[in-house]
Structures are given as structure tokens and as C-alpha cells.
C-alpha angles and dihedrals in degrees: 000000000000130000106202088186087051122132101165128027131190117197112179091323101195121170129180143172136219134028140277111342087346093075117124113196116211109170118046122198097317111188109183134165120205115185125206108268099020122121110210129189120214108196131165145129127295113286091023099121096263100133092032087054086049091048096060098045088058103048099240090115131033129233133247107214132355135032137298112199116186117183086343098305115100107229089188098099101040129117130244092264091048090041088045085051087051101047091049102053107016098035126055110178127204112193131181108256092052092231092212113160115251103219102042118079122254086260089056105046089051092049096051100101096045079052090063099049091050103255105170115243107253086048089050091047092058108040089054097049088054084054107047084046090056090059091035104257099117091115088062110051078124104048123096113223091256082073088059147102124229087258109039076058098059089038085059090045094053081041093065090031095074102029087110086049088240124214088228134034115200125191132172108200100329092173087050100100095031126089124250087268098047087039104059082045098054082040088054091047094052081052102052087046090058086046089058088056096269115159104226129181108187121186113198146144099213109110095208090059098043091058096047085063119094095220133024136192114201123203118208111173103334099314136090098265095175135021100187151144131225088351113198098170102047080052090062091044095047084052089051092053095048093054094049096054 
């Protein structure tokens, strides 16, 4: 069947490592459908293929077997020069551990991927300064990320991730390292930027966020346990997992 509103498309995604008998499967025969606009949660224990299934969004792993279509091209296939050109203007990532660079300025940290693809500077500059005013950093281009809160870091984060205005915008716990009040603001970001059109895919394990999301996509094992939306009973699950962990 094909989405033509489709921006991502999953077909039998396996993925294993190791070799021989040795081989461990993680991923067993994933099919997703990710339109463009929608803001999808991926949520699941611990071992269930989260971070392998991000991975491979994002272009960081390759698959073992399937198809991986993003914005109608199948990236499964490229090599590591074609998946490095992806990641850097289809893809922005937001982890949870902000990964600024200590020693560069906010502004610079924002306007490093437009760096790499040869933006010239007054261009950069001012790309970058639209963007950390629209999440309300405009007051910090100077400061260095030590200077920083836990939440003025992953505002300048989402801030460079999406400096190449990316197809796609992954993030992997991006609330994980931020206190309850940072966290509902980074989580209300990530909302009005949805609500501007923005394609986001957000793993977590926090049930509150996962029920804030209009679609969520549960692992279990290595397999797609749950397609739902505004799920209230795989909230109170997840919340039972997690207690129990």
C-alpha cells in the first residue's frame, strides 16, 4: 500500500548483531508509517529495541533486512557519505544529554551544522539568531553552555536541531536530564512546534509524556506491541513496567 503523506516508511525492518549462530535479532519485521506533521511517541521497557529502532531513523545504524523510506527515497541502501548528507539536512536530533560543545558559544553551537554545509557566516549568524529567539534564547548568543540551565541547554539543542529545517526531528528522552518544571517547558516546545507543522518522532519512558502525545507506538521485544492514540491504558501499563523496574 502506498502513504502519499508519507514521510517515513518502515517495511519488515529487522536488524541483528553478531555473526553465525552467534546472531541476536532485535528488531523483528517493524512496518510504520510515519506521516508528515505528526508527532509520534515511541515508548517500551528496557531491552525492547527503542534505541536500535532510533538508530536506525536516524541513520546512525543500518538495517538487516527490509526498507527504510524517508520523504520517498530509501536510505537503506546508502553509503556512509550519502547517509552523513541525510542526517545532516533531513534529520535534527535532540538527546538527552544535549551534546553542546563546551567551549563553543551558544551561537556557535546552534550554527554548527550550517558550518558543515558551507553557509557563509553572515547567513549562519542569522539563521541561528531567528532560531534561539524563537525559543527564547536570544539574551544568550555569548554564553557557553556551562552558563547555562538544564533547560536553556536542550532549548539550544532543539535550536541547532532544527537550523537545516529537517524533514524529520528526532529526539531520545529529551526531558531525561531536566527537572519537572524544564521539563514541561522543553515538552511544550516540542508541542507548539507540532503544531507549526514539525515531524517528530520522541522515544521516552515517562508515562505522562507519553500520554500527552497524539500517537504512540509501543516495543515489546523487538516487535510493535501497540499502534495507538491517546492511549490511557498503555499509560497505566507503562507506569506498571516502570515500577516494576
Amino acid at each position: 500500500m502506498e502513504y502519499p503523506d508519507s514521510l517515513l516508511s518502515l517495511r519488515g525492518i529487522r536488524k541483528s548483531y553478531g555473526m553465525g549462530e552467534a546472531q541476536l535479532e532485535v528488531l523483528h519485521g517493524i512496518d510504520m508509517e510515519i506521516a508528515k506533521g505528526e508527532f509520534v511517541g515511541i515508548v517500551g521497557a528496557s531491552g525492547s529495541g527503542k534505541t536500535t529502532l532510533m538508530n536506525i531513523l536516524g541513520c546512525l545504524d543500518r538495517l538487516t533486512e527490509g526498507a527504510y523510506l524517508l520523504d520517498g527515497t530509501d536510505v537503506s541502501h546508502l553509503n556512509d557519505d550519502q547517509l552523513s548528507t541525510v542526517r545532516n539536512r533531513s534529520i535534527g536530533f535532540v538527546f538527552q544529554s544535549f551534546n553542546l560543545i563546551a567551549q563553543q558559544t551558544v551561537l556557535e553551537n546552534v550554527e554548527l551544522p550550517l558550518f558543515y554545509n558551507h553557509t557563509p557566516r553572515r547567513k549562519r549568524h542569522a539563521r541561528c539568531e531567528e532560531l534561539l529567539e524563537a525559543v527564547g534564547l536570544s539574551h544568550r548568543l555569548t554564553h557557553y553552555p556551562t552558563q547555562l540551565s538544564g533547560g536553556e541547554c536542550q532549548r539550544v539543542a532543539i535550536a541547532r536541531a532544527l537550523v537545516n529545517a529537517p524533514a524529520l526531528l528526532l529526539t531520545d528522552e529529551p526531558t531525561g536530564n531536566l527537572d519537572s518544571k524544564n521539563g514541561e517547558e522543553v515538552l511544550k516546545l516540542f508541542h507548539e512546534l507540532h503544531e507549526q507543522g514539525r515531524t517528530i518522532i520522541m522515544v521516552t519512558h515517562n508515562p505522562e509524556i507519553a500520554e500527552s502525545l497524539p500517537r504512540v507506538v509501543e516495543l515489546m521485544d523487538g516487535c510493535m506491541q501497540g499502534d495507538t492514540a491517546k492511549g490511557h491504558e498503555l499509560s497505566d501499563r507503562l507506569s506498571e513496567e516502570m515500577a516494576a523496574q
